[in-house]
N, C-alpha and C positions, 0 to 999 in steps of 0.2 A: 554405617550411615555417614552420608559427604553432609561436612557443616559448613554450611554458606559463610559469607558476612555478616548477616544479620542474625542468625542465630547465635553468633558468640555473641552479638549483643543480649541475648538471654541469658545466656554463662555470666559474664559478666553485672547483670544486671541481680541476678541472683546474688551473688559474691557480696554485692553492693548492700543487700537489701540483709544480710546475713550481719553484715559488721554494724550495721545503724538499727539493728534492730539490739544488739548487743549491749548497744555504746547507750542506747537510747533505755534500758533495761538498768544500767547502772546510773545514768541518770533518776529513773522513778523509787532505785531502792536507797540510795547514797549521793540524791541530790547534784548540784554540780561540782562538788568537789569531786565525786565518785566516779562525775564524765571526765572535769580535766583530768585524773590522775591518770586516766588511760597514753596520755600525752606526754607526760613527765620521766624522767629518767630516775629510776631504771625502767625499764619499759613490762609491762605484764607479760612476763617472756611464755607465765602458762597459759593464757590463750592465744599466742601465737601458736605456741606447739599445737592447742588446742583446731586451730583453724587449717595448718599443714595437714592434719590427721583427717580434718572434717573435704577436703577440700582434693587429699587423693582419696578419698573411698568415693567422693561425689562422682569424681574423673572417670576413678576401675569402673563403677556402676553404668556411668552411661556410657563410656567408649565400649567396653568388654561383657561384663555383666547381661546389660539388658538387648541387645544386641543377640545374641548367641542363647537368651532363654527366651526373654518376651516375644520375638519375633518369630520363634517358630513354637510358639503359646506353648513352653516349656517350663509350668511355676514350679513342677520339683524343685529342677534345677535352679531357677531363678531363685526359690528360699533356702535355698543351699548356698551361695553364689552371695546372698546377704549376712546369713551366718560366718562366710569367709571372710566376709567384708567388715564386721563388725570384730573380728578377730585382727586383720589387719588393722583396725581403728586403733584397739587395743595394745598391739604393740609399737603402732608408732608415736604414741602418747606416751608410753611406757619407758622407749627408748631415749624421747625429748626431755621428761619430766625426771624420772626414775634414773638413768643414766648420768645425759649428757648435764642437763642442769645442775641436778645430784653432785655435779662432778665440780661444778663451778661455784656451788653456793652452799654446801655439802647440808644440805635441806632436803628432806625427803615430803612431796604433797599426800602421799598415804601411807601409811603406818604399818609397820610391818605383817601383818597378817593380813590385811587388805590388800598386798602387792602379790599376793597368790594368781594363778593363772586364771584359775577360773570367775574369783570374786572380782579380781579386776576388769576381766572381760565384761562378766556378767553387768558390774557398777558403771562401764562405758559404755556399753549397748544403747544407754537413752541418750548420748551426745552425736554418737555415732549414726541413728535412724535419722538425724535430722538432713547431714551430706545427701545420705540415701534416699529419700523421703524425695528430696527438690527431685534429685536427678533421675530418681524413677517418673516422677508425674512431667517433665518437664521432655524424658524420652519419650513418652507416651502422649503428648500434646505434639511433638514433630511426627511422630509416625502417623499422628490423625491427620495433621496435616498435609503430609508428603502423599497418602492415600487419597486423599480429596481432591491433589493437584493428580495426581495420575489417576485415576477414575473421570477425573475434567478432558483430560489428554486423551483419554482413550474415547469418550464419546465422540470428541471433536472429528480424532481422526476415522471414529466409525461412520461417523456422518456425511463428514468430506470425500470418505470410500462411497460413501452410497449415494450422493451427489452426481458423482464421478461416473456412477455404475449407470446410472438411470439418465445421466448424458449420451453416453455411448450406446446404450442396449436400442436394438435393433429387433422392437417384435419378437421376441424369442418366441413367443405361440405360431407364428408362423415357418420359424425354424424347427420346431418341433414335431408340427403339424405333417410340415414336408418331409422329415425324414422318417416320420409314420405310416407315412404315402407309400414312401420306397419298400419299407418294410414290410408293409402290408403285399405291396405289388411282386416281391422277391423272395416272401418266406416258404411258397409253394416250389417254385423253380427255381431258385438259388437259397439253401435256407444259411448256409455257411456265411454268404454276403449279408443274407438278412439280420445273422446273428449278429456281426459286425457291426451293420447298423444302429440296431439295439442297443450296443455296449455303446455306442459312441453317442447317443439319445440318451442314455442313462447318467454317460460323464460329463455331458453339456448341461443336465438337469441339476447335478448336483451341487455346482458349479453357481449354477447362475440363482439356483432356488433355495438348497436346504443349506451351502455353507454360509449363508448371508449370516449365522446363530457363530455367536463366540466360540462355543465350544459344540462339536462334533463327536460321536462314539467313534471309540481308536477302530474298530471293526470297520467303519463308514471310511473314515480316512485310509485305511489300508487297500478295501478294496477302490477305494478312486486312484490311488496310487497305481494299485496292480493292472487296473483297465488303461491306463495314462500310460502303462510300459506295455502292455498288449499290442494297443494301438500303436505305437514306434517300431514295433516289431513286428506288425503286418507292413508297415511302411518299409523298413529297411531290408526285411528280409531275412537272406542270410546272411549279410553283413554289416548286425549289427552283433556284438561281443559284450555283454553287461550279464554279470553277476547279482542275481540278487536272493535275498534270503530273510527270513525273518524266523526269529526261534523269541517260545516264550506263547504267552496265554492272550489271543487278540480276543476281545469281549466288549464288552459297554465303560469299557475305562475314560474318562472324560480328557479332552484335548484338546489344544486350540486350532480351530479349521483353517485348514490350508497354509498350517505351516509346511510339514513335511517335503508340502509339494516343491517348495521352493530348491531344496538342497537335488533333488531328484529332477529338474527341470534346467537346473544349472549345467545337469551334466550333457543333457542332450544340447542345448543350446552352446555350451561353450570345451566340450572333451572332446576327446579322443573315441570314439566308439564302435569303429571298425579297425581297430589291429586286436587278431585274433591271438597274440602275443602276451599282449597286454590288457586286456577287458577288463570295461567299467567298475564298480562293484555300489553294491547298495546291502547298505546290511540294520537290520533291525532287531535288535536284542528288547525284550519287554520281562520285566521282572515284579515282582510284588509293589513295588513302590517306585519303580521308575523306567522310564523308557531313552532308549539311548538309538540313535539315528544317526550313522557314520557312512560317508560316502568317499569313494579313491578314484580318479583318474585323468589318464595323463592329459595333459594340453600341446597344443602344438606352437612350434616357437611362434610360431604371428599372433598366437594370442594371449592375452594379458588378463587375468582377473583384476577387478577395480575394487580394489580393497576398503575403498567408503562408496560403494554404489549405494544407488537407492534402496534399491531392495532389499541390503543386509541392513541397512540402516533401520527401514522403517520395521525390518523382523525384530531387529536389540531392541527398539521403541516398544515394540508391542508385547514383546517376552519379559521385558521390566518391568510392564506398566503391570502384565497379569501375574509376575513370579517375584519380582524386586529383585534380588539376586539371585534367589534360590533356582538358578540352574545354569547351564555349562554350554558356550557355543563359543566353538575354537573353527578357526578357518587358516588353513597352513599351506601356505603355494611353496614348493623346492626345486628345484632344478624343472623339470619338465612333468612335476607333479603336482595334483591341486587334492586335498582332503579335508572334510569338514566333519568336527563331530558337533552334534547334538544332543545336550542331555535334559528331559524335564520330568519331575516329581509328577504321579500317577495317582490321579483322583477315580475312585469308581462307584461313581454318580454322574448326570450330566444335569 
């Protein structure tokens, strides 16, 4: 999780409200003498130790901890991960008090039976929930809120997409209509052209009608892809050179619509795709839980990938806002070569 500026104003604010709740606590039991002495020399060295101990397991918990369980709703591990943490408490209490203090003032704060591993631990568990405690409700109030800024993000930019859409769209019922025409007109006497027509009716449909919906079934977006390289390939003939391939179980697995197209679009618009040397390649691996989208090929020296173009941009925009981190989009230009992988976690529901 990236923390802003004003979120450490949280951390902080926290920390604040931890020592004055303390301070203010030995006030209501031992009056003001019981506050000033907190101030006096020699200084209450056991609740600094106390606060060092309380203040890294706050840290572990929300940098490492809650991160790595809460977020991919992991409470095994997450109460696992607090049991670590309150063991951590424990000997870094153990180490301040027991040790190092022990060493300077040769004062032990528990007795020897009570400095056992386990009763120690067990007898600092209730100081210890408290670090824990903030930093878990405190992780969980940014994650609610970083979700609400990108769920806002994402409407904004759905909207502005469909603004944009219904600016430009041009009648599509009479583009439809016409190439229904031809269809109709050519499926007697030419039915091969007819069929062409068809598929290129079906890719403008899908397009402009069904992927308007977040997510699309991986089946739907496969075959828009595979009609999108048909139709290139009535176009180019026989000189066009592209590999492509998909292995793994294409079904109703849910995905965001029209991503894919992007990496597969690049190639025609900006590779290499007649050296029969060298061909394109598209490849699509799909596995139980994730789908992985990797494309190869070469460019020619007058051309340049724009490595913050729009398009990649607003793809990380829209892959964040539906995945947060959890997936993988690498883009790698070398020499006279351009590769992209794509990787995203595989829901099968839409």
């Amino acid at each position: 999780m990236e923390i802003n500026k004003k979120q450490w104003y949280f951390h902080f604010a926290i920390i604040l409200v931890v020592v004055i709740m303390d301070l203010f606590a030995d006030y209501i039991y031992a009056g003001s003498e019981g506050f000033v002495k907190n101030f006096k020399f020699p200084l209450n060295y056991g609740r600094i130790i106390i606060y060092v101990a309380t203040f890294t397991t706050y840290a572990l918990n929300f940098f490492v901890v809650c991160p790595y369980t809460l977020r991919k709703k992991n409470y095994f591990k997450f109460a696992l991960g607090v049991l670590i943490l309150i063991i951590i408490f424990g000997r870094i209490r153990y180490l301040g008090e027991e040790v190092i203090l022990y060493h300077f003032t040769g004062n032990h704060n528990y007795f020897e039976e009570s400095r056992k591993f386990f009763f120690y631990t067990f007898d600092n568990s209730y100081f210890a929930l408290k670090g824990i405690l903030y930093s878990t409700l405190l992780y969980l109030f940014f994650e609610f809120a970083s979700n609400q800024n990108r769920i806002h993000k994402l409407e904004l930019d759905y909207n502005k997409a469909e603004l944009n859409f219904l600016k430009s769209q041009l009648e599509p019922h009479f583009l439809f209509n016409t190439l229904n025409t031809f269809y109709t007109d050519l499926i007697d006497t030419q039915p091969k052209i007819a069929k062409d027509i068809h598929r290129l009716c079906e890719l403008l449909r899908y397009v402009t009608y069904e992927a308007e919906q977040e997510f699309m079934s991986l089946s739907k977006e496969i075959k828009f892809i595979e009609d999108y390289i048909y139709l290139h390939r009535k176009r180019f003939e026989d000189t066009l050179f592209l590999e492509y391939n998909v292995e793994g179980i294409v079904g109703e697995q849910s995905v965001p619509s029209l991503v894919f197209i992007h990496f597969v679009e690049n190639i025609f618009k900006h590779g290499i795709i007649n050296d029969s040397e060298n061909p394109a390649k598209i490849s699509i691996n799909i596995t139980e839980n994730e789908i992985t989208v990797a494309t190869y090929n070469k460019i020619s020296s007058s051309e340049r990938y724009n490595n913050s173009g729009i398009g990649k941009e607003n793809l990380k925009r829209r892959l964040s806002a539906i995945y947060k981190d959890d997936y993988v989009l690498n883009y790698n230009q070398s020499n006279d070569t351009f590769t992209t992988v794509l990787k995203l976690p595989l829901k099968y529901k839409i």
